[in-house]
PDB file of N, H, CA, C and O in Angstrom:
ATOM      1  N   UNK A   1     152.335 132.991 214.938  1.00  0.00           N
ATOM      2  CA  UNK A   1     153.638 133.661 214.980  1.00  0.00           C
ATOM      3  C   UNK A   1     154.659 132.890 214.128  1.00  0.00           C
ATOM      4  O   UNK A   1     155.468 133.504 213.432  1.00  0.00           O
ATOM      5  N   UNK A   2     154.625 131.501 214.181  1.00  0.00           N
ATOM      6  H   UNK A   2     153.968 131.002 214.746  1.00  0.00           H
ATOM      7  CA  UNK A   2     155.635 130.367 213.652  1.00  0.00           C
ATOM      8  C   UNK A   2     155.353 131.102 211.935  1.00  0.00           C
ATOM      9  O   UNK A   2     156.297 131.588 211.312  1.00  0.00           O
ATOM     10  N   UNK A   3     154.306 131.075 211.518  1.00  0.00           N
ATOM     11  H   UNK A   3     153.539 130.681 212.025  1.00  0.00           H
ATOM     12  CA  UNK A   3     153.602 131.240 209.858  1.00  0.00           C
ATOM     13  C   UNK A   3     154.101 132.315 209.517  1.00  0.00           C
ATOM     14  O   UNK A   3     154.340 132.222 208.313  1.00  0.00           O
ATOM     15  N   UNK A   4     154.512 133.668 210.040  1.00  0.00           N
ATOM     16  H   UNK A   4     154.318 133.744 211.018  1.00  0.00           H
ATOM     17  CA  UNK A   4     154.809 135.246 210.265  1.00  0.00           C
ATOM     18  C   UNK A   4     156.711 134.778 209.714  1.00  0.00           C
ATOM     19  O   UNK A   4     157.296 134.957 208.646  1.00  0.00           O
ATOM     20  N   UNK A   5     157.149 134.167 210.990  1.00  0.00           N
ATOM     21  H   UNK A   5     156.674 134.022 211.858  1.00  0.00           H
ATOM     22  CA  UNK A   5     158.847 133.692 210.693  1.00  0.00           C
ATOM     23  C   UNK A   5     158.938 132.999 209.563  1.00  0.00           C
ATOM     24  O   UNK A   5     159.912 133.307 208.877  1.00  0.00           O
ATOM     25  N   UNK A   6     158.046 131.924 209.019  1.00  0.00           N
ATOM     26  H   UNK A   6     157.255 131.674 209.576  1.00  0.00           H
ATOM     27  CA  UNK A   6     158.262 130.793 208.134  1.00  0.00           C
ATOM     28  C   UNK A   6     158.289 132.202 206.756  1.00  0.00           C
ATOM     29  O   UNK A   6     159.286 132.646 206.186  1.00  0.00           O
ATOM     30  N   UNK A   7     157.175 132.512 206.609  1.00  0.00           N
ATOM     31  H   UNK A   7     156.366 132.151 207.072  1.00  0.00           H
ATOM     32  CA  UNK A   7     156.984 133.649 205.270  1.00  0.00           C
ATOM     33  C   UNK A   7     158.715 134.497 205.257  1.00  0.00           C
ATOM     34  O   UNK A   7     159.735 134.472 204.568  1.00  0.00           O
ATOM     35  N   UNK A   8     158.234 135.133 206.393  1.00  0.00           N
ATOM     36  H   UNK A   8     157.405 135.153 206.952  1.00  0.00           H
ATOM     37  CA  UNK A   8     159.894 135.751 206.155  1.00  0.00           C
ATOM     38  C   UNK A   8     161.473 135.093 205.609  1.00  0.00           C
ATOM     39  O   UNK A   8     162.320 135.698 204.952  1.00  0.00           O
ATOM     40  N   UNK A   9     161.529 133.809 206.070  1.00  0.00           N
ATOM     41  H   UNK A   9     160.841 133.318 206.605  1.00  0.00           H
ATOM     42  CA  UNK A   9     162.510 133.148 206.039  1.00  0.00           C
ATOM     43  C   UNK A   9     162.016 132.742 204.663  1.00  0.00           C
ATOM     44  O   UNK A   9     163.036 132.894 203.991  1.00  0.00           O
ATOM     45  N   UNK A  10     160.865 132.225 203.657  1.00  0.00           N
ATOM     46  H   UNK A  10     160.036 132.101 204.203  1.00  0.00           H
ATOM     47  CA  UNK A  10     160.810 132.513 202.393  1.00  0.00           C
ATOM     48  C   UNK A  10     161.200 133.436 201.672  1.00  0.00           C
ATOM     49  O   UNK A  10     161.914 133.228 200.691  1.00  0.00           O
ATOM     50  N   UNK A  11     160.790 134.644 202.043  1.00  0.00           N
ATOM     51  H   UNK A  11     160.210 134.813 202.840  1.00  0.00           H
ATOM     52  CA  UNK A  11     160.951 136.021 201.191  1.00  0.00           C
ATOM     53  C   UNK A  11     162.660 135.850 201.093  1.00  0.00           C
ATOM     54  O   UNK A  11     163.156 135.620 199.990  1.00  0.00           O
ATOM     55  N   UNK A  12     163.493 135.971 202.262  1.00  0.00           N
ATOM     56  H   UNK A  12     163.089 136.158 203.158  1.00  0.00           H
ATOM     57  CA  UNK A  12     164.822 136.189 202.895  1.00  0.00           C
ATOM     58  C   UNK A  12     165.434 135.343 201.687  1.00  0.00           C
ATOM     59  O   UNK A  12     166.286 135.801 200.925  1.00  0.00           O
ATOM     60  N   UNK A  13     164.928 134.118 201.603  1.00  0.00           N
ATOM     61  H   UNK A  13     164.236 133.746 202.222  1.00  0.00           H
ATOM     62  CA  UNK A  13     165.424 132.944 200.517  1.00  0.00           C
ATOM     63  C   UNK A  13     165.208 133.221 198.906  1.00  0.00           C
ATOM     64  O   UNK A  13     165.918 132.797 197.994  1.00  0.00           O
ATOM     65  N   UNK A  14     164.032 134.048 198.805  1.00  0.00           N
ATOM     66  H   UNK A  14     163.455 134.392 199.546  1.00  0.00           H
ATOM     67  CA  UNK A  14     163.689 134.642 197.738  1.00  0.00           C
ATOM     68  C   UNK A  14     164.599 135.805 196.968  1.00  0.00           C
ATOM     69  O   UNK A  14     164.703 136.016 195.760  1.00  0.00           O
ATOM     70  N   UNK A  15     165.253 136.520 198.153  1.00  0.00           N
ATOM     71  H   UNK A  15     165.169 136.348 199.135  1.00  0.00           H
ATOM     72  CA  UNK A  15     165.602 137.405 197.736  1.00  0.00           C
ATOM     73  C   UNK A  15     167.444 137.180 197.366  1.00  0.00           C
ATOM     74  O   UNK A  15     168.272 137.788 196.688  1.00  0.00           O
ATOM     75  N   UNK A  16     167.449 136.134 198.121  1.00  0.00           N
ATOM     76  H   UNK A  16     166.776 135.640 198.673  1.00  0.00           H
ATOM     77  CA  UNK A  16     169.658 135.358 197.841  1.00  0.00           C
ATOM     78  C   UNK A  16     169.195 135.031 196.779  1.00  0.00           C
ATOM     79  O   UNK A  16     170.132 135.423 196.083  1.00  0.00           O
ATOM     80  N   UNK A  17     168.280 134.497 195.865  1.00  0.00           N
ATOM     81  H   UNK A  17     167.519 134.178 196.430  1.00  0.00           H
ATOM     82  CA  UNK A  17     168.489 133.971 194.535  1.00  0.00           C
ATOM     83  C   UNK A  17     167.609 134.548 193.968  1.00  0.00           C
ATOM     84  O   UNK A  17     166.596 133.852 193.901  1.00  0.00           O
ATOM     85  N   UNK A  18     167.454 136.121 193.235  1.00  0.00           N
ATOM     86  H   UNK A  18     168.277 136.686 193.290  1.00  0.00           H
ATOM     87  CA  UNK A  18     166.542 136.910 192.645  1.00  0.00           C
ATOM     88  C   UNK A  18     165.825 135.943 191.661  1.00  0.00           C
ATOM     89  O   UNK A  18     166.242 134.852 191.270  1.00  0.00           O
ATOM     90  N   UNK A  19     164.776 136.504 191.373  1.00  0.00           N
ATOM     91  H   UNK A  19     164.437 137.390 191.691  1.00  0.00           H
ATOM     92  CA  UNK A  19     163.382 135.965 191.115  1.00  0.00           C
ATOM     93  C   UNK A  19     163.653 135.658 189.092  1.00  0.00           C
ATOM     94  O   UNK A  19     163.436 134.762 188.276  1.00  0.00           O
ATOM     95  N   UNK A  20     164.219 137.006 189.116  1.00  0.00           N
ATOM     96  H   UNK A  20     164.396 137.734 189.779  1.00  0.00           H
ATOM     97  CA  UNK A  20     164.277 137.318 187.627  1.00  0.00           C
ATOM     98  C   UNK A  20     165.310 136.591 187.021  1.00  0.00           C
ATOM     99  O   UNK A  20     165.475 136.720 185.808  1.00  0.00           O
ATOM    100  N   UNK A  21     166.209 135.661 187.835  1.00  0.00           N
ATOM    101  H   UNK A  21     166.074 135.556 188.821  1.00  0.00           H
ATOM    102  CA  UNK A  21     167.389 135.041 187.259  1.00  0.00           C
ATOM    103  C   UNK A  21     166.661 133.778 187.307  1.00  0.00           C
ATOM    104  O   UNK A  21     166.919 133.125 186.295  1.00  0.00           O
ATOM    105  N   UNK A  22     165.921 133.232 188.021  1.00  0.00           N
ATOM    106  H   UNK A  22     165.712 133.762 188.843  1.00  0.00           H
ATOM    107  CA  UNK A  22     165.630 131.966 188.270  1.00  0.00           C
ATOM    108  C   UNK A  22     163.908 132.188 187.277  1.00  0.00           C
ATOM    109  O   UNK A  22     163.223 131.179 187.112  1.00  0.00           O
ATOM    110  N   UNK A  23     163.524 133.248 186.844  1.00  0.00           N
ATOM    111  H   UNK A  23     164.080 134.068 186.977  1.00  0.00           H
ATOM    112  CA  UNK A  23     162.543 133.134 185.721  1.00  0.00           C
ATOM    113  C   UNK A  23     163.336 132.936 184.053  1.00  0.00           C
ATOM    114  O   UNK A  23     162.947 132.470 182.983  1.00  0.00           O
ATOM    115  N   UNK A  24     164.593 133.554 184.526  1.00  0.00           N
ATOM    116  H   UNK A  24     164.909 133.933 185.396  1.00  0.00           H
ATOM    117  CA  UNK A  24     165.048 133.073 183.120  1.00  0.00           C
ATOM    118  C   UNK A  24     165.397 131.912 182.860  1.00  0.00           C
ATOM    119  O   UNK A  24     165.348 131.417 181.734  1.00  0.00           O
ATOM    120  N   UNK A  25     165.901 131.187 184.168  1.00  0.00           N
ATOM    121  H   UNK A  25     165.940 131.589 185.083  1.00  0.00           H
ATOM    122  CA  UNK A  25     166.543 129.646 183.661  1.00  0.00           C
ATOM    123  C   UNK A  25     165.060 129.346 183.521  1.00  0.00           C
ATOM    124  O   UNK A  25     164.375 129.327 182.499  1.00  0.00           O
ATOM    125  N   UNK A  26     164.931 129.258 184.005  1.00  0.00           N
ATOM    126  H   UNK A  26     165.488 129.274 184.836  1.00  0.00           H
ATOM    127  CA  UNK A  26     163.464 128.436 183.811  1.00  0.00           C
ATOM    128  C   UNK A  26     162.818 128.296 182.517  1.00  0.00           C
ATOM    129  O   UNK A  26     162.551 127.218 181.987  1.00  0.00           O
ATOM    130  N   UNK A  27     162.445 130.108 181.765  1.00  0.00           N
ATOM    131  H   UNK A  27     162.662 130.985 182.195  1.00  0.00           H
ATOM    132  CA  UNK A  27     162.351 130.221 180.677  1.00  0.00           C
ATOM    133  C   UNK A  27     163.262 129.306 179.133  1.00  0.00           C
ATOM    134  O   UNK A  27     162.940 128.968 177.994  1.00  0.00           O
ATOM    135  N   UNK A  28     164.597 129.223 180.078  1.00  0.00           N
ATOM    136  H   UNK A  28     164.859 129.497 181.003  1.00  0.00           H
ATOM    137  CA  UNK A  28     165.703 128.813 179.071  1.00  0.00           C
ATOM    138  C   UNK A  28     165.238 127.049 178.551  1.00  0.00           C
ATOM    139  O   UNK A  28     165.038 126.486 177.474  1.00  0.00           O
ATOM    140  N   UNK A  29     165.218 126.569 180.304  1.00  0.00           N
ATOM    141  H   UNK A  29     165.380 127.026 181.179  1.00  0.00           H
ATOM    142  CA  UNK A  29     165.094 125.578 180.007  1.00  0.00           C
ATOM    143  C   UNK A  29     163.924 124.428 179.154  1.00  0.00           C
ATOM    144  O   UNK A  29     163.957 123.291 178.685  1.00  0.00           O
ATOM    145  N   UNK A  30     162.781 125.733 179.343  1.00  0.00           N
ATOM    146  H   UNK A  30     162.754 126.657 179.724  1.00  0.00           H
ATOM    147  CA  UNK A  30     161.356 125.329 178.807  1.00  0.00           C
ATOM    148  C   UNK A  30     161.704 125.295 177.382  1.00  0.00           C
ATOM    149  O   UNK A  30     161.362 124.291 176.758  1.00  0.00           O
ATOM    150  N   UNK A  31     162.634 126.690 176.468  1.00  0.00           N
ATOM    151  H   UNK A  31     162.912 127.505 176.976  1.00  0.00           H
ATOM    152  CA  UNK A  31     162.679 126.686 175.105  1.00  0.00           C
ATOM    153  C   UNK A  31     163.780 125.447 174.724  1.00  0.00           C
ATOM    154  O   UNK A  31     163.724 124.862 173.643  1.00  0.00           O
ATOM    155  N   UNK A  32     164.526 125.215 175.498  1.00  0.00           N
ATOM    156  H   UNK A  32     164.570 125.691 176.377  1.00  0.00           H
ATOM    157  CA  UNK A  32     165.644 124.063 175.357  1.00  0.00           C
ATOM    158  C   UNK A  32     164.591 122.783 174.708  1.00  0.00           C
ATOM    159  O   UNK A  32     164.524 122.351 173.557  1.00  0.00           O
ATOM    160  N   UNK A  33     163.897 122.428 175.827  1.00  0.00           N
ATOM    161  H   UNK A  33     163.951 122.779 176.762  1.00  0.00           H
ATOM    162  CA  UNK A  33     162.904 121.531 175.917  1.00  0.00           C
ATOM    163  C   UNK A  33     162.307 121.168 174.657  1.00  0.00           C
ATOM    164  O   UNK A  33     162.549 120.177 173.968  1.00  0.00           O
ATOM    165  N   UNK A  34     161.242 122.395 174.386  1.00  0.00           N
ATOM    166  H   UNK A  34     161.045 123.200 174.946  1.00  0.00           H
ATOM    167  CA  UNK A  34     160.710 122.538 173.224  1.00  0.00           C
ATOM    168  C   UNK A  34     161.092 122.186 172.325  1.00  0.00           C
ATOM    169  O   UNK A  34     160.620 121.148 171.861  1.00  0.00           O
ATOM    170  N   UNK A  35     162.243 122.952 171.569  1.00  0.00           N
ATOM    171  H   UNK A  35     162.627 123.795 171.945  1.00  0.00           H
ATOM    172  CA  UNK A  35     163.225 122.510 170.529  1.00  0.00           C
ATOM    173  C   UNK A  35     163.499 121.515 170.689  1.00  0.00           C
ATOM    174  O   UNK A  35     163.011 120.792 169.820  1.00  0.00           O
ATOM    175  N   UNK A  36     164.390 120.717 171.782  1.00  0.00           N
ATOM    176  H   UNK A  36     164.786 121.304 172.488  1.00  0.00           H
ATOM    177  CA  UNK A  36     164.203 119.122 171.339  1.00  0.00           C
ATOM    178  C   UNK A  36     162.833 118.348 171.179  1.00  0.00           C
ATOM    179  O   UNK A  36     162.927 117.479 170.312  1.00  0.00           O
ATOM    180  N   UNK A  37     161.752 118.410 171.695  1.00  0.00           N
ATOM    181  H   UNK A  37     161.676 119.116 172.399  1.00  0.00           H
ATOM    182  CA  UNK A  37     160.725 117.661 171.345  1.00  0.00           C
ATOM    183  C   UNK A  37     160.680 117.860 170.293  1.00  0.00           C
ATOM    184  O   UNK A  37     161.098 116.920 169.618  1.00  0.00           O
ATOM    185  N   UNK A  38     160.191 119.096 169.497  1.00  0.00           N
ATOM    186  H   UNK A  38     159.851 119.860 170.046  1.00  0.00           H
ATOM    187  CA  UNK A  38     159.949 119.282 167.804  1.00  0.00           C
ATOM    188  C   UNK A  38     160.805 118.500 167.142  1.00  0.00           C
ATOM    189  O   UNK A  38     160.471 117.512 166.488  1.00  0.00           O
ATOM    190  N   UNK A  39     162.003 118.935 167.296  1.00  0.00           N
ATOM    191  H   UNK A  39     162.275 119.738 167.827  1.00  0.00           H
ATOM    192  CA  UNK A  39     163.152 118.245 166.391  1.00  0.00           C
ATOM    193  C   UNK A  39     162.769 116.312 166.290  1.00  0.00           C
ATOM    194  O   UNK A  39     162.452 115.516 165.406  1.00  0.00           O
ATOM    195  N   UNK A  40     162.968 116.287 167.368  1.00  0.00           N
ATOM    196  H   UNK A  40     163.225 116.935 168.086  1.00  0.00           H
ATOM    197  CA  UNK A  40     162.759 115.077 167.716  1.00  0.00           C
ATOM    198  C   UNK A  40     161.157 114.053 166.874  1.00  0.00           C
ATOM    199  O   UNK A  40     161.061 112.945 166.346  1.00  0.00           O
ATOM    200  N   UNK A  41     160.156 115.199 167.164  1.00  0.00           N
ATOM    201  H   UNK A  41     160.233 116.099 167.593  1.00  0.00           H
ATOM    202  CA  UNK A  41     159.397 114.564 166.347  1.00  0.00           C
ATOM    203  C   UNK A  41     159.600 114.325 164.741  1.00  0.00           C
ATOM    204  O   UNK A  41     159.466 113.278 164.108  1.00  0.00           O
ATOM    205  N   UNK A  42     160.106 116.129 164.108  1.00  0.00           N
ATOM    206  H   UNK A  42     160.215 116.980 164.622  1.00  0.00           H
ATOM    207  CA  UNK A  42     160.372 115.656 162.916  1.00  0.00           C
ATOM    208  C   UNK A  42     161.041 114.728 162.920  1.00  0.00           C
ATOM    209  O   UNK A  42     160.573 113.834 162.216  1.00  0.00           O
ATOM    210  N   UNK A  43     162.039 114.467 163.434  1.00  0.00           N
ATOM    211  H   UNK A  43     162.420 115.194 164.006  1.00  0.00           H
ATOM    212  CA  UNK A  43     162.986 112.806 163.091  1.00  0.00           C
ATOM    213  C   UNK A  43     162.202 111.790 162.785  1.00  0.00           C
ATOM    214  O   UNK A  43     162.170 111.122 161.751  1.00  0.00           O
ATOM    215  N   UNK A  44     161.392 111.693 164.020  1.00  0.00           N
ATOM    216  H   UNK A  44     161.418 112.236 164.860  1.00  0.00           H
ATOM    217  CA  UNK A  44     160.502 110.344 164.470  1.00  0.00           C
ATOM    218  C   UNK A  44     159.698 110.072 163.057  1.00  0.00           C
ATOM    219  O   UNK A  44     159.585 109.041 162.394  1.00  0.00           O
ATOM    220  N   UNK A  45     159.135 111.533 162.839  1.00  0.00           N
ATOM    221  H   UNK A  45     159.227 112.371 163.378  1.00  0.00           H
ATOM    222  CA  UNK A  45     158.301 111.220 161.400  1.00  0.00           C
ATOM    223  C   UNK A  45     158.748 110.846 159.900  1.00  0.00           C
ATOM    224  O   UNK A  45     158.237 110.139 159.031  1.00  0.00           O
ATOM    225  N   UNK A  46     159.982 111.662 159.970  1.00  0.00           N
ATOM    226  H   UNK A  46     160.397 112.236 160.676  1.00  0.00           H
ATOM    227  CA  UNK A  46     160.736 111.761 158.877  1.00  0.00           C
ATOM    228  C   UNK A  46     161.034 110.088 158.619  1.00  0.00           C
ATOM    229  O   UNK A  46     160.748 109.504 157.574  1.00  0.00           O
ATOM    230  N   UNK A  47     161.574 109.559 159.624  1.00  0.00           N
ATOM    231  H   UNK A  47     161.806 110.033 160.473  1.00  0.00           H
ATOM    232  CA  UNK A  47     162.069 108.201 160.120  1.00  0.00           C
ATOM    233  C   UNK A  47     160.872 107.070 159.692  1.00  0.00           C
ATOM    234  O   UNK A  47     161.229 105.934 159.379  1.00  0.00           O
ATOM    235  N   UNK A  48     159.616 107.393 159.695  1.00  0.00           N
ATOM    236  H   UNK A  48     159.325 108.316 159.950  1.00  0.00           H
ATOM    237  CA  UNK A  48     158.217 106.222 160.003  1.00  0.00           C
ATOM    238  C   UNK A  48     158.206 106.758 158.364  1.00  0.00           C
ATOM    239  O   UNK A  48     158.402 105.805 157.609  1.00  0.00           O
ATOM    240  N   UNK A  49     158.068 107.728 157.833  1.00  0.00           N
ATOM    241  H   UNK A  49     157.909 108.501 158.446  1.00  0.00           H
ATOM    242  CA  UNK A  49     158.089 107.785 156.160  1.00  0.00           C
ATOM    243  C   UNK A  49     159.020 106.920 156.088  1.00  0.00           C
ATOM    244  O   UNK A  49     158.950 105.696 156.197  1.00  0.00           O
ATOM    245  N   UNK A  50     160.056 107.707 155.866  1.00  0.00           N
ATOM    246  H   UNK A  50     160.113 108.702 155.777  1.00  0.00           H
ATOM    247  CA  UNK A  50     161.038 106.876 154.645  1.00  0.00           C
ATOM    248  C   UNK A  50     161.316 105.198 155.205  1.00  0.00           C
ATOM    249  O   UNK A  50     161.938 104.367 154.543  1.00  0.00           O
ATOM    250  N   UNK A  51     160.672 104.929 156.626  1.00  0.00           N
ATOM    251  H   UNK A  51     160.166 105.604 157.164  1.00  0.00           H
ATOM    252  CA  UNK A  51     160.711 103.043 156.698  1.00  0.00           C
ATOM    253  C   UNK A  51     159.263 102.932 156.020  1.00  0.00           C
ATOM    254  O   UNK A  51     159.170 101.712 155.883  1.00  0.00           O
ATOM    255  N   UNK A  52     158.227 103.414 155.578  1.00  0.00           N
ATOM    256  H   UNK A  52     158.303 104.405 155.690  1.00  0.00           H
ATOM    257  CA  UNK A  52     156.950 103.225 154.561  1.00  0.00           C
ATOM    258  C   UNK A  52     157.344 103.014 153.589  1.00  0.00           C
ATOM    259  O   UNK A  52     157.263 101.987 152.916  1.00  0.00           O
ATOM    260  N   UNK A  53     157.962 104.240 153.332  1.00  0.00           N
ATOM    261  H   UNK A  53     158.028 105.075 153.879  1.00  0.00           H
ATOM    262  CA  UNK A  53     158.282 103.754 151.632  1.00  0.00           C
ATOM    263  C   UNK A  53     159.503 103.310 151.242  1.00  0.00           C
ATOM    264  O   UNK A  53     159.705 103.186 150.034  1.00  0.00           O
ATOM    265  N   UNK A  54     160.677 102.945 152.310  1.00  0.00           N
ATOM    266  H   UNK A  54     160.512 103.045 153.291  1.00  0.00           H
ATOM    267  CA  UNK A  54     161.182 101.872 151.748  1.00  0.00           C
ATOM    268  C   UNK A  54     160.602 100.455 151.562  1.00  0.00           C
ATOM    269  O   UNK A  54     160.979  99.606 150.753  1.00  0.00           O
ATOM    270  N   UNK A  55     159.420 100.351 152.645  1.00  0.00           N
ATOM    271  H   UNK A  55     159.114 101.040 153.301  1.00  0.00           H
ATOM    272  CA  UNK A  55     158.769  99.111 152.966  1.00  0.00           C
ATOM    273  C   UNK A  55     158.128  98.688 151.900  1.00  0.00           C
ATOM    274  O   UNK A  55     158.214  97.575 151.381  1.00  0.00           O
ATOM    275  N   UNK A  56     157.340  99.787 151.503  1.00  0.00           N
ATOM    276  H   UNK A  56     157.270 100.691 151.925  1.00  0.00           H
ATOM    277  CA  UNK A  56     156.601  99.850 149.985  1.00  0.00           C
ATOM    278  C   UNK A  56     157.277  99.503 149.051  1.00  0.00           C
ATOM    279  O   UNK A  56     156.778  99.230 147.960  1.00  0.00           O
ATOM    280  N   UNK A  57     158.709  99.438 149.331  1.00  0.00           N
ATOM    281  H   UNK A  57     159.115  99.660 150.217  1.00  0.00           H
ATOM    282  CA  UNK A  57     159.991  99.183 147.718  1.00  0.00           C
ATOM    283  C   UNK A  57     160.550  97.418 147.983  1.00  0.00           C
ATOM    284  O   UNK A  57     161.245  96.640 147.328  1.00  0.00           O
ATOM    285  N   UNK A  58     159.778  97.339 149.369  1.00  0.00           N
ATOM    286  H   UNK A  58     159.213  97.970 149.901  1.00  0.00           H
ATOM    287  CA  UNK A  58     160.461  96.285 149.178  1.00  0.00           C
ATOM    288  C   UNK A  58     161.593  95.757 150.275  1.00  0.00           C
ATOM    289  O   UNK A  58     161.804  94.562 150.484  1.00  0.00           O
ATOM    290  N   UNK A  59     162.339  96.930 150.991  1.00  0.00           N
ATOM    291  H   UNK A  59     162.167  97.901 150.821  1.00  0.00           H
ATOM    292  CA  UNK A  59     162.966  97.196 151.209  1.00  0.00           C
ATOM    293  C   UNK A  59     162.864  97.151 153.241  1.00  0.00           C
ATOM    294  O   UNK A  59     162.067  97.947 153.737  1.00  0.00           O
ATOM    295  N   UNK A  60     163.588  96.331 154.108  1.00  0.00           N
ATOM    296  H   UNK A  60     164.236  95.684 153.706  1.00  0.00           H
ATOM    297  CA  UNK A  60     163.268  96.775 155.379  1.00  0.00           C
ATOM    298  C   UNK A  60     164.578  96.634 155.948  1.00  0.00           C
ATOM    299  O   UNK A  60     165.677  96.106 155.774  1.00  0.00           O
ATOM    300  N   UNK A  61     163.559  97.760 157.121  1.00  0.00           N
ATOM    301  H   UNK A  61     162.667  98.189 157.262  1.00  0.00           H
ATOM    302  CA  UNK A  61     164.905  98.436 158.032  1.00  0.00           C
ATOM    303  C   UNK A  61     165.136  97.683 159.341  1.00  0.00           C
ATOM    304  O   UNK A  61     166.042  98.029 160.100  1.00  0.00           O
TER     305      UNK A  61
END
């Protein structure tokens, strides 16, 4: 009977903060995410080149 109330009092909670608003943050926050990792890597890489070949010139960072 307790498992019957507990579900309900989920759904009840489910339904004050619709499903489809809290799939979009979610969504939002995953592409947020994304975009900074990428970015971030190009940096990282962009960054390990040009300390190569300044290194290669002679040159350190």
């Amino acid at each position: 009977m307790q498992d019957m109330s507990y579900r309900n009092a989920k759904r009840a909670c489910l339904c004050k903060y619709p499903l489809y608003k809290y799939r979009k943050t979610l969504h939002r926050i995953d592409f947020i995410r994304q975009i900074a990792f990428t970015s971030f890597n190009m940096a990282f890489r962009f960054y390990k080149q040009l300390s190569k070949t300044l290194f290669y010139r002679g040159f350190r960072i």
